[in-house]
Structure formats: structure tokens, C-alpha cells
SEKE-128086 format. One record per atom (N, C-alpha, C): residue number from 1; residue in three letters; atom name; x negated, y negated, z. Coordinates in nm, 4 decimals, decimal comma, m for minus. Layout:
REM SEKE-128086
NUM  ALA  CA  X  Y  Z
...
END
This chain:
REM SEKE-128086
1  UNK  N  5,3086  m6,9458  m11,1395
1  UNK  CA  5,1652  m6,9599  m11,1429
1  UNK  C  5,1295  m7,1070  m11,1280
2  UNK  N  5,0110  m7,1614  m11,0886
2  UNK  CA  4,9786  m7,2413  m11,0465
2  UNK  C  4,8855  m7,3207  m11,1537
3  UNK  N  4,9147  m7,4440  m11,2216
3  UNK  CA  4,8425  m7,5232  m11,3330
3  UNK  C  4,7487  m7,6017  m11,2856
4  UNK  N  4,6451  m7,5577  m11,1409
4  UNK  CA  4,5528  m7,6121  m11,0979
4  UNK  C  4,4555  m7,5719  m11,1609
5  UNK  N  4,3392  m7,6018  m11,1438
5  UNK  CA  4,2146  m7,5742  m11,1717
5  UNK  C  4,1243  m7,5465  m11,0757
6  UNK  N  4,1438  m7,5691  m10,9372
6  UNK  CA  4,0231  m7,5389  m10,8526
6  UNK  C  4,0686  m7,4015  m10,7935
7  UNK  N  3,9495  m7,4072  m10,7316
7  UNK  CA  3,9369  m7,2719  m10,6472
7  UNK  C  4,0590  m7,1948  m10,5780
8  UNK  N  4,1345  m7,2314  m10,5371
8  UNK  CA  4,2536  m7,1875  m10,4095
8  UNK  C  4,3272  m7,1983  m10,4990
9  UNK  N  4,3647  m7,2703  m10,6529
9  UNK  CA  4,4646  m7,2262  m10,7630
9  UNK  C  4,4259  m7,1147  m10,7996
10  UNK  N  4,2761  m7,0659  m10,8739
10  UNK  CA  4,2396  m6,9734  m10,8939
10  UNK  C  4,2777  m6,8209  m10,8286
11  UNK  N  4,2110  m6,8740  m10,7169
11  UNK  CA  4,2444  m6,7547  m10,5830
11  UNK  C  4,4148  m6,7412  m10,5810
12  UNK  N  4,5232  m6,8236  m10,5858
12  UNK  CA  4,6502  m6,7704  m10,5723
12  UNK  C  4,6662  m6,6943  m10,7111
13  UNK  N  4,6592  m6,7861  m10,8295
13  UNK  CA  4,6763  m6,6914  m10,9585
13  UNK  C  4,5995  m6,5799  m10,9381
14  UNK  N  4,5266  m6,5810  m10,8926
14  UNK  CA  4,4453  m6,4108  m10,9159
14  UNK  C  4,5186  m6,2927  m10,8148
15  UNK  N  4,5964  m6,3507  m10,7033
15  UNK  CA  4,6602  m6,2934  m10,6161
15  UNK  C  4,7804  m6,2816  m10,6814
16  UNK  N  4,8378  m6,3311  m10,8094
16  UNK  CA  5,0205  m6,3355  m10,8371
16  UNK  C  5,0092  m6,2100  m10,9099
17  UNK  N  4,8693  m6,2237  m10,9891
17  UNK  CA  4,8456  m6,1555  m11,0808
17  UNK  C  4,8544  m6,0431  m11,0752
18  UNK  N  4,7462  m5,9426  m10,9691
18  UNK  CA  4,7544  m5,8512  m10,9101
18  UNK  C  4,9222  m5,8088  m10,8303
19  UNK  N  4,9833  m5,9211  m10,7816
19  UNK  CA  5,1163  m5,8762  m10,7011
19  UNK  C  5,2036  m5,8192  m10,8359
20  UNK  N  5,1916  m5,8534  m10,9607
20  UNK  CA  5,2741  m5,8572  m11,0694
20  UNK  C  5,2517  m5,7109  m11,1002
21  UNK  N  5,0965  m5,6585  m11,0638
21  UNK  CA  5,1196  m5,4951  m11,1610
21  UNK  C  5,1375  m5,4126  m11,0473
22  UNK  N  5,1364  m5,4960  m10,8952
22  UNK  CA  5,1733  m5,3909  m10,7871
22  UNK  C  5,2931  m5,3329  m10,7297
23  UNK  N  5,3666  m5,4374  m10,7478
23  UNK  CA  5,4962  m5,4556  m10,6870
23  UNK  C  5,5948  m5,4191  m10,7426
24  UNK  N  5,6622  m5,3002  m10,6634
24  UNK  CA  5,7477  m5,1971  m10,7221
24  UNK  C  5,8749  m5,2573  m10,7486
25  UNK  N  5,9295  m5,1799  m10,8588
25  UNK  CA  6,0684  m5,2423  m10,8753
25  UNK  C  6,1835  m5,2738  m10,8093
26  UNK  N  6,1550  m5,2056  m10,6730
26  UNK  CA  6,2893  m5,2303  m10,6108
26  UNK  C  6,2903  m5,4069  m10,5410
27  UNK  N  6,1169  m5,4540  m10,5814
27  UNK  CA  6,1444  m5,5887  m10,5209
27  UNK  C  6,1160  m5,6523  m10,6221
28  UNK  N  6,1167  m5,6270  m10,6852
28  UNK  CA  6,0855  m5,7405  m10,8284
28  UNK  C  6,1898  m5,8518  m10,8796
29  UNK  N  6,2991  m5,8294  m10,8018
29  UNK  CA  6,4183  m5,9310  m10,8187
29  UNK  C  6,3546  m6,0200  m10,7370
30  UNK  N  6,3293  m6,0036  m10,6173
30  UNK  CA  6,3283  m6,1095  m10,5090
30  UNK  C  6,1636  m6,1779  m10,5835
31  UNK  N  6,0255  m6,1064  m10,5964
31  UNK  CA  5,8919  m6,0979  m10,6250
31  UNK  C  5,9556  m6,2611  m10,7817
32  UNK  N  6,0190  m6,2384  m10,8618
32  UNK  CA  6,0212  m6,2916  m10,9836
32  UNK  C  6,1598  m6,4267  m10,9616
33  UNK  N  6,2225  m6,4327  m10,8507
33  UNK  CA  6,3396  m6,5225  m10,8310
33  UNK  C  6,2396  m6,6400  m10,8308
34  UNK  N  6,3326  m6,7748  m10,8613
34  UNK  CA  6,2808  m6,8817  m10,8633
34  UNK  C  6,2419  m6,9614  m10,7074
35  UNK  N  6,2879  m6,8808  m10,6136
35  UNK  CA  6,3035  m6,9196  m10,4787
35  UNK  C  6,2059  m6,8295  m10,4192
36  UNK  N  6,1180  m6,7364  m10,5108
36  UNK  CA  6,0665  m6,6269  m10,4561
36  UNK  C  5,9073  m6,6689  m10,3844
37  UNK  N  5,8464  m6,5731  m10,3566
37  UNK  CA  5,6797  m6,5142  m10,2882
37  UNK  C  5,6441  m6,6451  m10,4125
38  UNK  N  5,6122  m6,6669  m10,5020
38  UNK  CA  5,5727  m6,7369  m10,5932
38  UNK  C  5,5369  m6,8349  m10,5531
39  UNK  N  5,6396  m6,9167  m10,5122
39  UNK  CA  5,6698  m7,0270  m10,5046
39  UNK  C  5,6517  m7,1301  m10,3953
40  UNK  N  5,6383  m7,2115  m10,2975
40  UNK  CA  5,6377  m7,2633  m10,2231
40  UNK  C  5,7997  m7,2752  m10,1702
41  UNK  N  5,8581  m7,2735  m10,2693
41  UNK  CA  6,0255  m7,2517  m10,2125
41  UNK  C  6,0597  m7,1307  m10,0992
42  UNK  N  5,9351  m7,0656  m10,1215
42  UNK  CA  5,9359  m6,9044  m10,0283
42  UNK  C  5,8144  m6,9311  m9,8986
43  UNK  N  5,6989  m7,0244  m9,9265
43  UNK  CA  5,6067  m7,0225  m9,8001
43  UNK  C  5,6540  m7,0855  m9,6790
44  UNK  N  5,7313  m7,2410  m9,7409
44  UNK  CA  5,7531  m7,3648  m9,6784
44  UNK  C  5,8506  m7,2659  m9,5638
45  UNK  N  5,9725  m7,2344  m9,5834
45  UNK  CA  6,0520  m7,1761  m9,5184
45  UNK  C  5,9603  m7,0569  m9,3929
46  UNK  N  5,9696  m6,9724  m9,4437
46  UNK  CA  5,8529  m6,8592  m9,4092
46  UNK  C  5,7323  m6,9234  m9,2968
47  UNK  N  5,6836  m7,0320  m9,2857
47  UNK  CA  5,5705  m7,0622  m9,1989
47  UNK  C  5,6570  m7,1919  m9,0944
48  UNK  N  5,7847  m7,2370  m9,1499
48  UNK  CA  5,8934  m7,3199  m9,0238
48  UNK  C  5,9422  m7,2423  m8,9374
49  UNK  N  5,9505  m7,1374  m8,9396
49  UNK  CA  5,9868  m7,0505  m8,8392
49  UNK  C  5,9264  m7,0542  m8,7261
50  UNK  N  5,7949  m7,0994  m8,7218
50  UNK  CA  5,6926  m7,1183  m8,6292
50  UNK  C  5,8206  m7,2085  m8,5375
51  UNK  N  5,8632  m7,3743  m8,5731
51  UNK  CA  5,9076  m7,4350  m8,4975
51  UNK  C  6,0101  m7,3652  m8,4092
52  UNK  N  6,0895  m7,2626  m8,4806
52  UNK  CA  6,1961  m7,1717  m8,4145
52  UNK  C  6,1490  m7,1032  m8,3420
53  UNK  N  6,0466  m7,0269  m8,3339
53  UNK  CA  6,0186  m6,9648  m8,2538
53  UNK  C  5,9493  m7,0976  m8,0774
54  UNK  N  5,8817  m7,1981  m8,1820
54  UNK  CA  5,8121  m7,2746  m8,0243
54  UNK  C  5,9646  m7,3568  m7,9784
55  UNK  N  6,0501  m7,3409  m8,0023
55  UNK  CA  6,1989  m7,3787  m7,9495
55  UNK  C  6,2355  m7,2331  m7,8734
56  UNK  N  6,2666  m7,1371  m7,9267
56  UNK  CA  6,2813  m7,0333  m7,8062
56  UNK  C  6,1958  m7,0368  m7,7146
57  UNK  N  6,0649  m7,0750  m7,7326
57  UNK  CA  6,0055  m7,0514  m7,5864
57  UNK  C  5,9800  m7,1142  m7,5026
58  UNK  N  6,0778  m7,2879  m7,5736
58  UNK  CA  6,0744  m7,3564  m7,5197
58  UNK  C  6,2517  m7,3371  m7,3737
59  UNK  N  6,2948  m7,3085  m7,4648
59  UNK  CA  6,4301  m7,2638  m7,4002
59  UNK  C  6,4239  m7,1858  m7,3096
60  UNK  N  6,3023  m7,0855  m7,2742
60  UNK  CA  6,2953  m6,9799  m7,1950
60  UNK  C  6,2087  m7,0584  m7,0735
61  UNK  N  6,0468  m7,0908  m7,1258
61  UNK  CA  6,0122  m7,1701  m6,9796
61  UNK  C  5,9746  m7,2965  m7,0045
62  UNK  N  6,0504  m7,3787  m7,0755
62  UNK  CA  6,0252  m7,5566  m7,0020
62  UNK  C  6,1512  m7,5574  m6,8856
63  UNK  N  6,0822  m7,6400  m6,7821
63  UNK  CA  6,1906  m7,6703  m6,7208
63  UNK  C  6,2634  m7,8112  m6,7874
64  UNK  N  6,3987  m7,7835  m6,7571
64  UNK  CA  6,4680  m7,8900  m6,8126
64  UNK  C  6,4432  m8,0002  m6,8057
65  UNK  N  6,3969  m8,0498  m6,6543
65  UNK  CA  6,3528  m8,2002  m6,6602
65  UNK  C  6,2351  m8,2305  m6,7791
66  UNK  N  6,1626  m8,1630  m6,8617
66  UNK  CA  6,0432  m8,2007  m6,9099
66  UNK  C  6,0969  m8,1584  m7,0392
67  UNK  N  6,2149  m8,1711  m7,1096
67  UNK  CA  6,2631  m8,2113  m7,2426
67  UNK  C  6,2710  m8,3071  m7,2402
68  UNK  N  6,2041  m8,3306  m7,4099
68  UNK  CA  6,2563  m8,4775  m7,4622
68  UNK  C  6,3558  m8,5058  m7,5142
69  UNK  N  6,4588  m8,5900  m7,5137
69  UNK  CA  6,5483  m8,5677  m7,5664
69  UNK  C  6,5190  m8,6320  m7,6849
70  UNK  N  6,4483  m8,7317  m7,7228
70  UNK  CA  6,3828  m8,8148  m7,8615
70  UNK  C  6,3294  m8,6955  m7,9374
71  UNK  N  6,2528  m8,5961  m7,9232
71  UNK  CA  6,1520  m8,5274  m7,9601
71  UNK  C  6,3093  m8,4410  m8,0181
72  UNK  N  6,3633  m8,3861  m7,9656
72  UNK  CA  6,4725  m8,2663  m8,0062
72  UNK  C  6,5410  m8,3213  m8,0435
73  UNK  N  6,6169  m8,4824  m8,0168
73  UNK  CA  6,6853  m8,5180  m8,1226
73  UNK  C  6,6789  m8,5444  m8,2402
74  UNK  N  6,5089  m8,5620  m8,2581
74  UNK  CA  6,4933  m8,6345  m8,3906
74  UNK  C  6,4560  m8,4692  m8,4906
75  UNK  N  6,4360  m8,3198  m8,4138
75  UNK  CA  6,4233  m8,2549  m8,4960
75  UNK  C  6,5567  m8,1780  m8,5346
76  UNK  N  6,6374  m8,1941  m8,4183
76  UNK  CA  6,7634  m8,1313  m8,4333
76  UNK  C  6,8112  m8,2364  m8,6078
77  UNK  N  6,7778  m8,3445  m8,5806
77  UNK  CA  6,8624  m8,4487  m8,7064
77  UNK  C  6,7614  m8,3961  m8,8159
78  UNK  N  6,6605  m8,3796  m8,8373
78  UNK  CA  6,5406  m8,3209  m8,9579
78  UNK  C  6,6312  m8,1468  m8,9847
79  UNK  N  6,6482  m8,0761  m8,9301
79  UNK  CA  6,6877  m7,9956  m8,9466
79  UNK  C  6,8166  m7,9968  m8,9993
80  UNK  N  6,9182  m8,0758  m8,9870
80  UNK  CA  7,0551  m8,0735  m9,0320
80  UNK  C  6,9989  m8,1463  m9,1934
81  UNK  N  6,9285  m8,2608  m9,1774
81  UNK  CA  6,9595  m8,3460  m9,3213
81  UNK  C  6,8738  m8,2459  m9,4290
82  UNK  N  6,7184  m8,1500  m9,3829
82  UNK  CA  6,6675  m8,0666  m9,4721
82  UNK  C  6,7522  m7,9518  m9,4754
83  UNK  N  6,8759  m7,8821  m9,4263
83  UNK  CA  6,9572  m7,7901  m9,4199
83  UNK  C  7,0684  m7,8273  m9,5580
84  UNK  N  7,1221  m7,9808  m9,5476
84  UNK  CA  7,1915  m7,9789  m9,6606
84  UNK  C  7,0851  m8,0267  m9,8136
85  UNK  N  6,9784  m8,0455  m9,7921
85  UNK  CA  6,9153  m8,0907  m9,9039
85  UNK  C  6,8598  m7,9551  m9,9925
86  UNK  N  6,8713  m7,8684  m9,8710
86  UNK  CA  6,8417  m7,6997  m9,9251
86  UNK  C  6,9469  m7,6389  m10,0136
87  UNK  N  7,0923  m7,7020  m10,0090
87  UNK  CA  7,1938  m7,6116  m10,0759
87  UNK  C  7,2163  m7,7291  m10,2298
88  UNK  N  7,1442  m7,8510  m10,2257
88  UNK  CA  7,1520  m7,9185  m10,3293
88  UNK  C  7,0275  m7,9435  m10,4245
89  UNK  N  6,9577  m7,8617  m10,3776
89  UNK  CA  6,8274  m7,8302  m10,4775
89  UNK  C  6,8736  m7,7589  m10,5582
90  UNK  N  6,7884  m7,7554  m10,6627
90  UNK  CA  6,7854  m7,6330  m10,7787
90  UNK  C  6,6050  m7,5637  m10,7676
91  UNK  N  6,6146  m7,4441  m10,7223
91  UNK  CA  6,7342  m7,3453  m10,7090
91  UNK  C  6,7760  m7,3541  m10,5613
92  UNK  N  6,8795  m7,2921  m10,5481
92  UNK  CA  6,9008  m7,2910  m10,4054
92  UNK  C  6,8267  m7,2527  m10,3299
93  UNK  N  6,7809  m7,2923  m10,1650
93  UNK  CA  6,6818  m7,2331  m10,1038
93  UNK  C  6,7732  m7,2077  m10,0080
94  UNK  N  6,8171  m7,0679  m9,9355
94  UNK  CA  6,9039  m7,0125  m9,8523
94  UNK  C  6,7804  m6,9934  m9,7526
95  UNK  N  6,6919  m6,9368  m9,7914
95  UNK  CA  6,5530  m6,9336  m9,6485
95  UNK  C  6,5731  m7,0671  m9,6191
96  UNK  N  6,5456  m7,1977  m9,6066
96  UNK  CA  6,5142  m7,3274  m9,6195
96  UNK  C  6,6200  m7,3523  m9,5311
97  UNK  N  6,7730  m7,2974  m9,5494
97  UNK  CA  6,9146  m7,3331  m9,4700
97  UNK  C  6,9166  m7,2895  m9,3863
98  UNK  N  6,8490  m7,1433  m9,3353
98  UNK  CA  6,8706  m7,0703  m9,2398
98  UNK  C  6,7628  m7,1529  m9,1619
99  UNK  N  6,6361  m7,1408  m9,1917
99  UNK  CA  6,5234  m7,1980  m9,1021
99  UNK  C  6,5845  m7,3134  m9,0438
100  UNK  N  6,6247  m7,4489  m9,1239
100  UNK  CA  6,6733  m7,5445  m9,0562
100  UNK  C  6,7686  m7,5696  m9,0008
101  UNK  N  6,8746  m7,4908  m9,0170
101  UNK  CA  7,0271  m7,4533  m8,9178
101  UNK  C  6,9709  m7,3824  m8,7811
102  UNK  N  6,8493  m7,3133  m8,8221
102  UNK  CA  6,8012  m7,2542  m8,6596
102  UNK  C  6,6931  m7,3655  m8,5749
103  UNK  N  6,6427  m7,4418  m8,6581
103  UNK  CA  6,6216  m7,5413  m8,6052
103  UNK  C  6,6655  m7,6364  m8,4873
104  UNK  N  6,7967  m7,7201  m8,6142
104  UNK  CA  6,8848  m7,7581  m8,5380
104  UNK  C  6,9645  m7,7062  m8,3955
105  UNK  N  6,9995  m7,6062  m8,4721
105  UNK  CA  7,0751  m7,5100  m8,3442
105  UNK  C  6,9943  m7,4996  m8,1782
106  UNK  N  6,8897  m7,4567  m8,1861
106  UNK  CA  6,7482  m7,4656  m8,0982
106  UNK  C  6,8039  m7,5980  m8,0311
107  UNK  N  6,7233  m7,6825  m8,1342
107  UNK  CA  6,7180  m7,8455  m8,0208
107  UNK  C  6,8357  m7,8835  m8,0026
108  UNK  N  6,9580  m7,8623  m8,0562
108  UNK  CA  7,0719  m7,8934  m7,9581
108  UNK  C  7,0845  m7,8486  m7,8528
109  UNK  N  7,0795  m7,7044  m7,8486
109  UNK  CA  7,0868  m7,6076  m7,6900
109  UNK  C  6,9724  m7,6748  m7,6197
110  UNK  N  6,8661  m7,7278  m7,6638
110  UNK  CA  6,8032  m7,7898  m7,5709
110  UNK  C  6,8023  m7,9433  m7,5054
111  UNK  N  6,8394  m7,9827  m7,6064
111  UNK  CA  6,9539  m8,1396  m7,5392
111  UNK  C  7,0204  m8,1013  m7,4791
112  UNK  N  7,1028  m8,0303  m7,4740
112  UNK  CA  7,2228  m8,0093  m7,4010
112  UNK  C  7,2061  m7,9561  m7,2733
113  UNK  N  7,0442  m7,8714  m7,2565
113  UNK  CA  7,0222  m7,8279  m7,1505
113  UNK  C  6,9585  m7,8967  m7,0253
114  UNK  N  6,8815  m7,9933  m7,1315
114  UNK  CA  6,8672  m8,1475  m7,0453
114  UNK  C  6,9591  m8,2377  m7,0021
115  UNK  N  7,0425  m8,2887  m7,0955
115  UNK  CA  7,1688  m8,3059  m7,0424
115  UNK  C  7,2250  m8,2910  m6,8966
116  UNK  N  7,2576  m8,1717  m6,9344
116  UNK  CA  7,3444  m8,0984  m6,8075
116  UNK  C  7,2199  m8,0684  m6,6821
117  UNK  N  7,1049  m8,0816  m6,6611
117  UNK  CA  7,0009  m8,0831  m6,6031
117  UNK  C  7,0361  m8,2175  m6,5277
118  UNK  N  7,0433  m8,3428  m6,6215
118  UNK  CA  7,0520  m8,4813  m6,5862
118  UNK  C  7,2032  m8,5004  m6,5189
119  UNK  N  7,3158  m8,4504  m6,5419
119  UNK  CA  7,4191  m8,5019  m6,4876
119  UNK  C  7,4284  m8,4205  m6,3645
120  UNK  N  7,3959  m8,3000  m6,3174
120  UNK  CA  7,3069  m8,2642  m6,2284
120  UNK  C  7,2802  m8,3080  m6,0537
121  UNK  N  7,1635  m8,3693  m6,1327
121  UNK  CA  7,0630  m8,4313  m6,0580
121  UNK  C  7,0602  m8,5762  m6,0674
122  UNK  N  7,1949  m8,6405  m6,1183
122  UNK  CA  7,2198  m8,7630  m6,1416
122  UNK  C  7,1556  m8,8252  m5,9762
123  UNK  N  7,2430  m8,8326  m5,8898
123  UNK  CA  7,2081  m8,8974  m5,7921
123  UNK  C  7,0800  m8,8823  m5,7144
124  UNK  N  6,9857  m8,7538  m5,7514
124  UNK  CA  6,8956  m8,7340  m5,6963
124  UNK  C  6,7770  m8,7978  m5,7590
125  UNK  N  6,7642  m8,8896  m5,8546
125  UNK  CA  6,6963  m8,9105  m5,9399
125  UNK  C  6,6743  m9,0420  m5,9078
126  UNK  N  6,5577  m9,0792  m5,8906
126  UNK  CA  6,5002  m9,2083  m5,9002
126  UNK  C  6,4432  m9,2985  m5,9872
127  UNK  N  6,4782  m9,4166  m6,0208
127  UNK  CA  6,4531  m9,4679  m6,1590
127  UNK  C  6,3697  m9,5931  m6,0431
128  UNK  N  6,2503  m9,6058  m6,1477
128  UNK  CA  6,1048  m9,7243  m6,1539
128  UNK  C  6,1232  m9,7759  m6,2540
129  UNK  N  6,1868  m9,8929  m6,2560
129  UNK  CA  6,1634  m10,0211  m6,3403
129  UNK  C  6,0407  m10,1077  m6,3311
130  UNK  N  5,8919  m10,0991  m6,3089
130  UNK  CA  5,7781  m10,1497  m6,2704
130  UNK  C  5,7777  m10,3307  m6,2909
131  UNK  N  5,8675  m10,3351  m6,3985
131  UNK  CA  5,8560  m10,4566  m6,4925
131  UNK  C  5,9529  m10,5601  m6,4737
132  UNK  N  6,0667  m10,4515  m6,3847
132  UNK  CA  6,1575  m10,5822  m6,3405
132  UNK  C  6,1590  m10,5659  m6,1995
133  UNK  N  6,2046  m10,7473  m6,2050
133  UNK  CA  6,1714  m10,7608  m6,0379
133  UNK  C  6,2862  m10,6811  m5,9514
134  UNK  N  6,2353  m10,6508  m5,8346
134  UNK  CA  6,2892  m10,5547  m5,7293
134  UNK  C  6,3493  m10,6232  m5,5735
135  UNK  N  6,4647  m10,6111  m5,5351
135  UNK  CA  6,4775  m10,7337  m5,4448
135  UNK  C  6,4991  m10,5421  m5,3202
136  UNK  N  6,3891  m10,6074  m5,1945
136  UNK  CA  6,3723  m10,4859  m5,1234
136  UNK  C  6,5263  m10,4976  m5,0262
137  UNK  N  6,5973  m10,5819  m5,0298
137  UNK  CA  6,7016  m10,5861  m4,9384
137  UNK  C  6,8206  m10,5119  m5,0150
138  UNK  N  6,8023  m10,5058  m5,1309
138  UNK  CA  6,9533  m10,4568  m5,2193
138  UNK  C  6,9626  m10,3420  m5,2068
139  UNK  N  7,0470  m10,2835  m5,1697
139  UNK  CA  7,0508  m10,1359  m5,1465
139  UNK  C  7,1352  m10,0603  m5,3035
140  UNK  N  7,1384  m10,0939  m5,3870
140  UNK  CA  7,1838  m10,0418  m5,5134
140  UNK  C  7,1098  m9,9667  m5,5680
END
């Protein structure tokens, strides 16, 4: 339960409240766990999935050239370091490990798909340095 005082504390306690005389016994283990519906240990997980899912659909139609590899590396690395910080909490959050192991997992396959996109199309690829000078005779 929630030791707020405003409105949206109110409104969740009045919602735990009601879940408490509804909710049949066969879920009342999971309903009363410290990792449970209760808790934010149960939403946080539960609404990251979103990122897993906008990674599959990123995997299905970005084309490869238009990954970042900064953008997926830096969530692939968020996902590994909140993956082990999940098994060293109290209580354990196993939703929390899975979400961010699928995380990770995601933006690697998608580095990797850029990657291999880039070694590729290595030679076909044209690089603009705007900023450094350009000598038009060098053929390099």
C-alpha cells in the first residue's frame, strides 16, 4: 500500500483494496509476493516490454543502414548492468531480468545486423568529411 496522501495514492489504495477481497486464491501467492501487482517491482518490468517489443519491430522493418549503433549500444549496455542489479536486489526481480536480458539480446542482434550491413557495403560507401580539407587529385 501506498503512504501517500494525494489523490492517485488514494486511487491505487482503493484499487489494492478491492484486488485483496477479489482475487482468488489460486493467485494470491503471486497478488501478495514482495515482487508482486503491488508493487512497482511488478509495473516497472511489465510497461519495459514496450522497448522489446519497439526492438522487434525494429528488427523486422528498419533497414539496416538506419541503425544506430550508439543508440543500441548504449541500451544493449542499460540492459545487461539493470539485468544484474535485478538478481542483487532484495527481493529478487526475475520480471526485471527477463525484460532486460531481452533487451539486451534485441540491440545486440541489431548491432550486429548493422554491422554485417556495414562490412557489406564497405566499399560502396562514401564517407564526407565536410571539415577536413579535400585534395581533388588524391584518389584515396
Amino acid at each position: 500500500m501506498s503512504k501517500g496522501t494525494g489523490p492517485l495514492s488514494k486511487l491505487y489504495n482503493a484499487a489494492v483494496a478491492v484486488g485483496d477481497k477479489v482475487m482468488p486464491q489460486a493467485v494470491q501467492p503471486l497478488w501478495q509476493s514482495p515482487a508482486g501487482p503491488k508493487t512497482v517491482f511488478f509495473w516497472a518490468p511489465l510497461f519495459k516490454w514496450t522497448l522489446v517489443l519497439a526492438g522487434l519491430g525494429d528488427t523486422i522493418n528498419r533497414p539496416a543502414h538506419l541503425i544506430s549503433i550508439n543508440q543500441c549500444g548504449i541500451l544493449a549496455l542499460t540492459g545487461l548492468i539493470w539485468s544484474r542489479w535485478s538478481v542483487v536486489i532484495t527481493p529478487k526481480n526475475y520480471s526485471l531480468l527477463a525484460v532486460n536480458l531481452a533487451v539486451a539480446a534485441i540491440q545486440s542482434f541489431l548491432i550486429a545486423k548493422h554491422l554485417k550491413w556495414r562490412s557489406d557495403n564497405a566499399k560502396n560507401t562514401v564517407f564526407k568529411f565536410p571539415y577536413l580539407p579535400h585534395d581533388p587529385d588524391d584518389d584515396c
